[in-house]
N, CA, C and O atoms as a Tinker XYZ file with bonds, in Angstrom:
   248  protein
     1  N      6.743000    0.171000   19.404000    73     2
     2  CA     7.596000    1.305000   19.657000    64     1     3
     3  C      8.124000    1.807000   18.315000    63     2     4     5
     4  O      8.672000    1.123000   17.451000    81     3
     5  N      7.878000    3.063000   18.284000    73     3     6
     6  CA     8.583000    3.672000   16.958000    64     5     7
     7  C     10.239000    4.029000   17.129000    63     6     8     9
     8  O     10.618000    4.381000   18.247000    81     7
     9  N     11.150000    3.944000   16.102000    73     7    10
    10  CA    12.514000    4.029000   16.673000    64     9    11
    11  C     12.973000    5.546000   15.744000    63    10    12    13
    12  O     13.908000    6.272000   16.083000    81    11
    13  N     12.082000    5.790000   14.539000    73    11    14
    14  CA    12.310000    7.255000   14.041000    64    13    15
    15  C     11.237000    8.426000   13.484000    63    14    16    17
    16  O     10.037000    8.186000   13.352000    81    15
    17  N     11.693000    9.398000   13.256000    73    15    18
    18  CA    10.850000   10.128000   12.887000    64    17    19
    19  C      9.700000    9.573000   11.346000    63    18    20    21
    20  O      8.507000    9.597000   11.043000    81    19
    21  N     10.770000    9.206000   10.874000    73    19    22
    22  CA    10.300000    8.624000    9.725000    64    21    23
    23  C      8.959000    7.289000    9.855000    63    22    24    25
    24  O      7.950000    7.051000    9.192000    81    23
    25  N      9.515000    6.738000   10.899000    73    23    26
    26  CA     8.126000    5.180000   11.505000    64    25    27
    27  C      6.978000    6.309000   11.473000    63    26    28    29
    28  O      6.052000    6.433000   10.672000    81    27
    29  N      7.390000    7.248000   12.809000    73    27    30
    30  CA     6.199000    8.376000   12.938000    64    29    31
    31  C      5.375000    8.176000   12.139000    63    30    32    33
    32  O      4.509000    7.308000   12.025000    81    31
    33  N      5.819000    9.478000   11.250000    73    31    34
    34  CA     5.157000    9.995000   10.042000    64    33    35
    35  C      4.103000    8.724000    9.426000    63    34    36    37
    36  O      2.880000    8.780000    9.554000    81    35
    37  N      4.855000    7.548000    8.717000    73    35    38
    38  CA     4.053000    6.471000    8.156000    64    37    39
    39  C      3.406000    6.304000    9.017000    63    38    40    41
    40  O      2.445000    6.968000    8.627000    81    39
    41  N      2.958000    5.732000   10.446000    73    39    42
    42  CA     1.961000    5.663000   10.822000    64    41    43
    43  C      0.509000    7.112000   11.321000    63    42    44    45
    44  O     -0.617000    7.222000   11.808000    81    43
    45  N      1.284000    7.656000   10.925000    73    43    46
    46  CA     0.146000    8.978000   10.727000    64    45    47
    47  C     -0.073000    9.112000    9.634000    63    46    48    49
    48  O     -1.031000    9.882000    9.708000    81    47
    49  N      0.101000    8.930000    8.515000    73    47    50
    50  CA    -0.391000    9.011000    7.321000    64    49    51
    51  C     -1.179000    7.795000    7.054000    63    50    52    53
    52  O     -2.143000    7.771000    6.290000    81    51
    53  N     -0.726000    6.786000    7.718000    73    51    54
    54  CA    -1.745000    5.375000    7.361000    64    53    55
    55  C     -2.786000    5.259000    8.120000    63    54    56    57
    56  O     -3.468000    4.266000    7.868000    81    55
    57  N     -3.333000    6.256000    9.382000    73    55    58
    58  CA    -4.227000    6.555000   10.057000    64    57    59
    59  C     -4.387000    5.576000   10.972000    63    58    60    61
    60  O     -3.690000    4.564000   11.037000    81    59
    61  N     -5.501000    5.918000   11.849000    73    59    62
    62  CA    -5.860000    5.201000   12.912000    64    61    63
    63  C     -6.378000    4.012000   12.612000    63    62    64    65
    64  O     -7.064000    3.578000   11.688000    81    63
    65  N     -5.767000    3.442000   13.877000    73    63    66
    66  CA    -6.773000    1.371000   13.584000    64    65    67
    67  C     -6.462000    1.214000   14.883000    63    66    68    69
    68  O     -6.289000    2.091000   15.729000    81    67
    69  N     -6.385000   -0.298000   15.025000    73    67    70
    70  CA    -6.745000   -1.162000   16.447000    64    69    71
    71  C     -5.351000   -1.042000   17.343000    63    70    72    73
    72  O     -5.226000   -1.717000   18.364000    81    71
    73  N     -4.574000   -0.364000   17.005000    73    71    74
    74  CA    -3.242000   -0.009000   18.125000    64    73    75
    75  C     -3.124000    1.355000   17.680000    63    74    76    77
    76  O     -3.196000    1.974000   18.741000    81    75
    77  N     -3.010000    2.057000   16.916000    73    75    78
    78  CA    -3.277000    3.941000   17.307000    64    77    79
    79  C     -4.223000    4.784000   17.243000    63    78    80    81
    80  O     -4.897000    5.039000   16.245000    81    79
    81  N     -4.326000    5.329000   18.479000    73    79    82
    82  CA    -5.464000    6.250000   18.487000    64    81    83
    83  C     -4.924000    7.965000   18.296000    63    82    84    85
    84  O     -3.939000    8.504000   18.800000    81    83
    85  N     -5.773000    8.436000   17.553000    73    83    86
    86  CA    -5.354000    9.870000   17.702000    64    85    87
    87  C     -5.564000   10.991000   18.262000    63    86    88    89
    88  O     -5.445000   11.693000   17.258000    81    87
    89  N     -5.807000   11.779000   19.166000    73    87    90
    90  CA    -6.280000   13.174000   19.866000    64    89    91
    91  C     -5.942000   14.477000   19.875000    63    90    92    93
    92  O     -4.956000   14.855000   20.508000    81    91
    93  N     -6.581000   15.170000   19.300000    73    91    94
    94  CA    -5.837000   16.693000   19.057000    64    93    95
    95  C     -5.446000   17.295000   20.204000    63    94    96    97
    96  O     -4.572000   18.154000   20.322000    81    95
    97  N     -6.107000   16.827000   21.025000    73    95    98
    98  CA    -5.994000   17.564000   22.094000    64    97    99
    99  C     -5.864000   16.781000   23.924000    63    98   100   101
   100  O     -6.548000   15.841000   24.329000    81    99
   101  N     -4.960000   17.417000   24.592000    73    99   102
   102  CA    -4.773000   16.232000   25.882000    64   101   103
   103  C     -6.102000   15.735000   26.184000    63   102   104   105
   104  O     -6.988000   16.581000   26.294000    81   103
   105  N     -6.424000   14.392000   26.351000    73   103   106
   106  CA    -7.944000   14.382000   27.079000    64   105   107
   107  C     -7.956000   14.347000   28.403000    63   106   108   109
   108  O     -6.966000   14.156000   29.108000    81   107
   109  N     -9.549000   14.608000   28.938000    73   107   110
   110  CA    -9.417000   14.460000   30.187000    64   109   111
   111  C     -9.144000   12.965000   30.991000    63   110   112   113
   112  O     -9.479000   11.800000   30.774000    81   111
   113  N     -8.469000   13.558000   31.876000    73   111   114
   114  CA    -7.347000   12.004000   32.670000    64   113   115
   115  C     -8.300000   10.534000   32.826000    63   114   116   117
   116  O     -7.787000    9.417000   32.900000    81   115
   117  N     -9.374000   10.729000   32.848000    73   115   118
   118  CA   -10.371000    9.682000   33.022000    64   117   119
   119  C    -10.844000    8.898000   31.407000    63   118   120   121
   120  O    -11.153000    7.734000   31.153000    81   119
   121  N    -10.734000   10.060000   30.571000    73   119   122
   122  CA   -10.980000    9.425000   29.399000    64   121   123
   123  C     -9.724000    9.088000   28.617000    63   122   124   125
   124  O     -9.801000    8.354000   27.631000    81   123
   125  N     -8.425000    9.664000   29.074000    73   123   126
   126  CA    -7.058000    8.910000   28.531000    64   125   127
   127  C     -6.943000    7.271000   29.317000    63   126   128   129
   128  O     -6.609000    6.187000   28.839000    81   127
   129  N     -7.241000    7.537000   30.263000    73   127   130
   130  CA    -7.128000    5.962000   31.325000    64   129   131
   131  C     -7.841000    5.369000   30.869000    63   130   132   133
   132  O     -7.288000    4.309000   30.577000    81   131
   133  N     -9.423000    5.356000   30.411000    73   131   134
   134  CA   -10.340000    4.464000   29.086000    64   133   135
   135  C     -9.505000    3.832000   28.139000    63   134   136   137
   136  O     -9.447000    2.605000   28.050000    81   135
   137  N     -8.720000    4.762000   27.279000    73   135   138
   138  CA    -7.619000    4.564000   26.468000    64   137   139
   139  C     -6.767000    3.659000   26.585000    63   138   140   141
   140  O     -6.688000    2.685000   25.836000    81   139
   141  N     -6.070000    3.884000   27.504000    73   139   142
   142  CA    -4.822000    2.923000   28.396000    64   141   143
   143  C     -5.366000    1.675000   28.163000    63   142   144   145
   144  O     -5.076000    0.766000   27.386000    81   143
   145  N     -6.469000    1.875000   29.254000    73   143   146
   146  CA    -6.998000    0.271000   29.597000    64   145   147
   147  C     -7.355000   -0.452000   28.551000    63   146   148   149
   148  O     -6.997000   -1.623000   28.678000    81   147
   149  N     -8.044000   -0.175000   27.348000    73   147   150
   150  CA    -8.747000   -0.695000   26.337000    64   149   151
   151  C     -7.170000   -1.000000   25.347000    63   150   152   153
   152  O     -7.528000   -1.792000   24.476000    81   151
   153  N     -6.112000   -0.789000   25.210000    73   151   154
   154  CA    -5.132000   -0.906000   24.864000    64   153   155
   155  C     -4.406000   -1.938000   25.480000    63   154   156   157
   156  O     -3.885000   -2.879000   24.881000    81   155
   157  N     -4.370000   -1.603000   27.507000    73   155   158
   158  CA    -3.724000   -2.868000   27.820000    64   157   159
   159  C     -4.051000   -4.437000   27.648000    63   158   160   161
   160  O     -3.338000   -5.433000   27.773000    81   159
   161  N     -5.788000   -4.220000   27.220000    73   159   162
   162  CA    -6.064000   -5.118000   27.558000    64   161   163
   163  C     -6.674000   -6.380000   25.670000    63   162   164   165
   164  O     -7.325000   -7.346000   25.270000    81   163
   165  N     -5.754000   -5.240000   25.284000    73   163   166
   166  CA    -5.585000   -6.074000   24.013000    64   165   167
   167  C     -4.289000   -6.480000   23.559000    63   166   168   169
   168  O     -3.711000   -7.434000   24.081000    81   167
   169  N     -3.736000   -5.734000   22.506000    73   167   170
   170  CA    -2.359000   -5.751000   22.100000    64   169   171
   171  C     -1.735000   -4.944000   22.162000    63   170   172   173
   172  O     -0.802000   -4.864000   21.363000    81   171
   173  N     -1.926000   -4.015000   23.072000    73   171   174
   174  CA    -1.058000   -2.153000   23.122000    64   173   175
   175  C     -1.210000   -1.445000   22.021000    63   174   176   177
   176  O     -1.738000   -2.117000   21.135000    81   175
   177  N     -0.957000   -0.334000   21.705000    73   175   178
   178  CA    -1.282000    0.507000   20.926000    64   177   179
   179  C     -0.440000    1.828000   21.545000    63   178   180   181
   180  O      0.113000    1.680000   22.635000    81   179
   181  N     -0.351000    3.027000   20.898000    73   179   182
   182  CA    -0.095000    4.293000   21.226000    64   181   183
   183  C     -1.203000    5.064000   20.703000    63   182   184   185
   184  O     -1.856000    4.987000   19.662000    81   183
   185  N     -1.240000    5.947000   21.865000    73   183   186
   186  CA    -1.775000    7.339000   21.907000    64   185   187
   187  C     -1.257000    8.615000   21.146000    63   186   188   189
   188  O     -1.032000    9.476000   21.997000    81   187
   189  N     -1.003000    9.039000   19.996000    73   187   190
   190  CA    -0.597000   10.215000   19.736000    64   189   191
   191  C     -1.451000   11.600000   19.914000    63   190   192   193
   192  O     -2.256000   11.794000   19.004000    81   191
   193  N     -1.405000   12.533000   20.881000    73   191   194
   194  CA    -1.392000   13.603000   21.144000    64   193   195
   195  C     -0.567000   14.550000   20.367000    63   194   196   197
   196  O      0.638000   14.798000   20.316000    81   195
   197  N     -1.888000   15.104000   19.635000    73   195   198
   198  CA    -1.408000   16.591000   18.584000    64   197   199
   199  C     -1.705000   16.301000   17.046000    63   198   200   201
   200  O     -1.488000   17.042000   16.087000    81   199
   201  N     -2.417000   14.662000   17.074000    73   199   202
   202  CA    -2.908000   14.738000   15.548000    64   201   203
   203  C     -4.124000   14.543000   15.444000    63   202   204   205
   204  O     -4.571000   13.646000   16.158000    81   203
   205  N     -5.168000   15.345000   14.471000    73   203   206
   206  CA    -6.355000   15.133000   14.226000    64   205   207
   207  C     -7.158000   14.053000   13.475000    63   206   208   209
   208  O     -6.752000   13.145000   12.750000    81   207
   209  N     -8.395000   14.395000   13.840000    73   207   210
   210  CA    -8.690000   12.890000   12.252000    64   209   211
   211  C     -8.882000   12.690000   11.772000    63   210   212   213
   212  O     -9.535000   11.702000   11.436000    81   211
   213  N     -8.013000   14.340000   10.808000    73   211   214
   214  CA    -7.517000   13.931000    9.477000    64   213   215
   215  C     -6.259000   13.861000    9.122000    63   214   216   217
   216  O     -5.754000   14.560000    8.243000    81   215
   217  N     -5.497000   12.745000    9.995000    73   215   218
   218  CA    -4.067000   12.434000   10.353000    64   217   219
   219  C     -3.064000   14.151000    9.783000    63   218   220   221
   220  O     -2.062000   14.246000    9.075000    81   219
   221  N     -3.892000   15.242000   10.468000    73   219   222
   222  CA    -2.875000   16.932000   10.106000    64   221   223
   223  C     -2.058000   16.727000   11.434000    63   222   224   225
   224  O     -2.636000   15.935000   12.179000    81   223
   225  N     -0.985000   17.171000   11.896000    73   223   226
   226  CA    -0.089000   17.540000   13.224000    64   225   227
   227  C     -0.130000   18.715000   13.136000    63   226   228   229
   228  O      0.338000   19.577000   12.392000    81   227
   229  N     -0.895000   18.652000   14.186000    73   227   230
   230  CA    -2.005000   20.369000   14.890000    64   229   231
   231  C     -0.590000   20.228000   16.122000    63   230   232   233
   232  O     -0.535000   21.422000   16.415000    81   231
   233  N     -0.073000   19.921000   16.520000    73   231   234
   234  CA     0.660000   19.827000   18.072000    64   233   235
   235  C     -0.159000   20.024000   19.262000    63   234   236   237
   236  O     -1.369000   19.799000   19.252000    81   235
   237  N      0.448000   20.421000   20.242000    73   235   238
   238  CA    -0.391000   21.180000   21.594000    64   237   239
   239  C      0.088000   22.340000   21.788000    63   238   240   241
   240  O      0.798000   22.943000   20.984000    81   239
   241  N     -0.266000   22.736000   22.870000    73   239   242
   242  CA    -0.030000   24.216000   23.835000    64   241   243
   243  C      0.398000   23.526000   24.814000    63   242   244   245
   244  O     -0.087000   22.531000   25.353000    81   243
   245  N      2.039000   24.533000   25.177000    73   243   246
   246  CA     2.543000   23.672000   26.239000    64   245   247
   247  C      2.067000   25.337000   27.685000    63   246   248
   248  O      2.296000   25.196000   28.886000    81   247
């Protein structure tokens, strides 16, 4: 769990590995639940939605 903006950031700049994954964009519900599962079934991880991978914060469309 991140507790500030600041954790954020460092882990988006230190890029993706074996607990964060990144997606520019929402995925579809079947391939976020891939996600989930492959996460629960290790050591957890987060999903950030709205960064690319080249750790930029593109955001979404709400």
């Amino acid at each position: 769990m991140l507790y500030s903006l600041t954790e954020l950031l460092e882990k988006i700049i230190l890029g993706e590995d074996s607990t964060i994954e990144f997606k520019r964009e929402v995925p579809h519900r079947d391939s976020l639940a891939d996600e989930i599962a492959a996460f629960a079934n290790t050591q957890g991880g987060m999903i950030l939605i709205g960064i690319d991978d080249n750790r930029e914060i593109v955001g979404i469309e709400l």
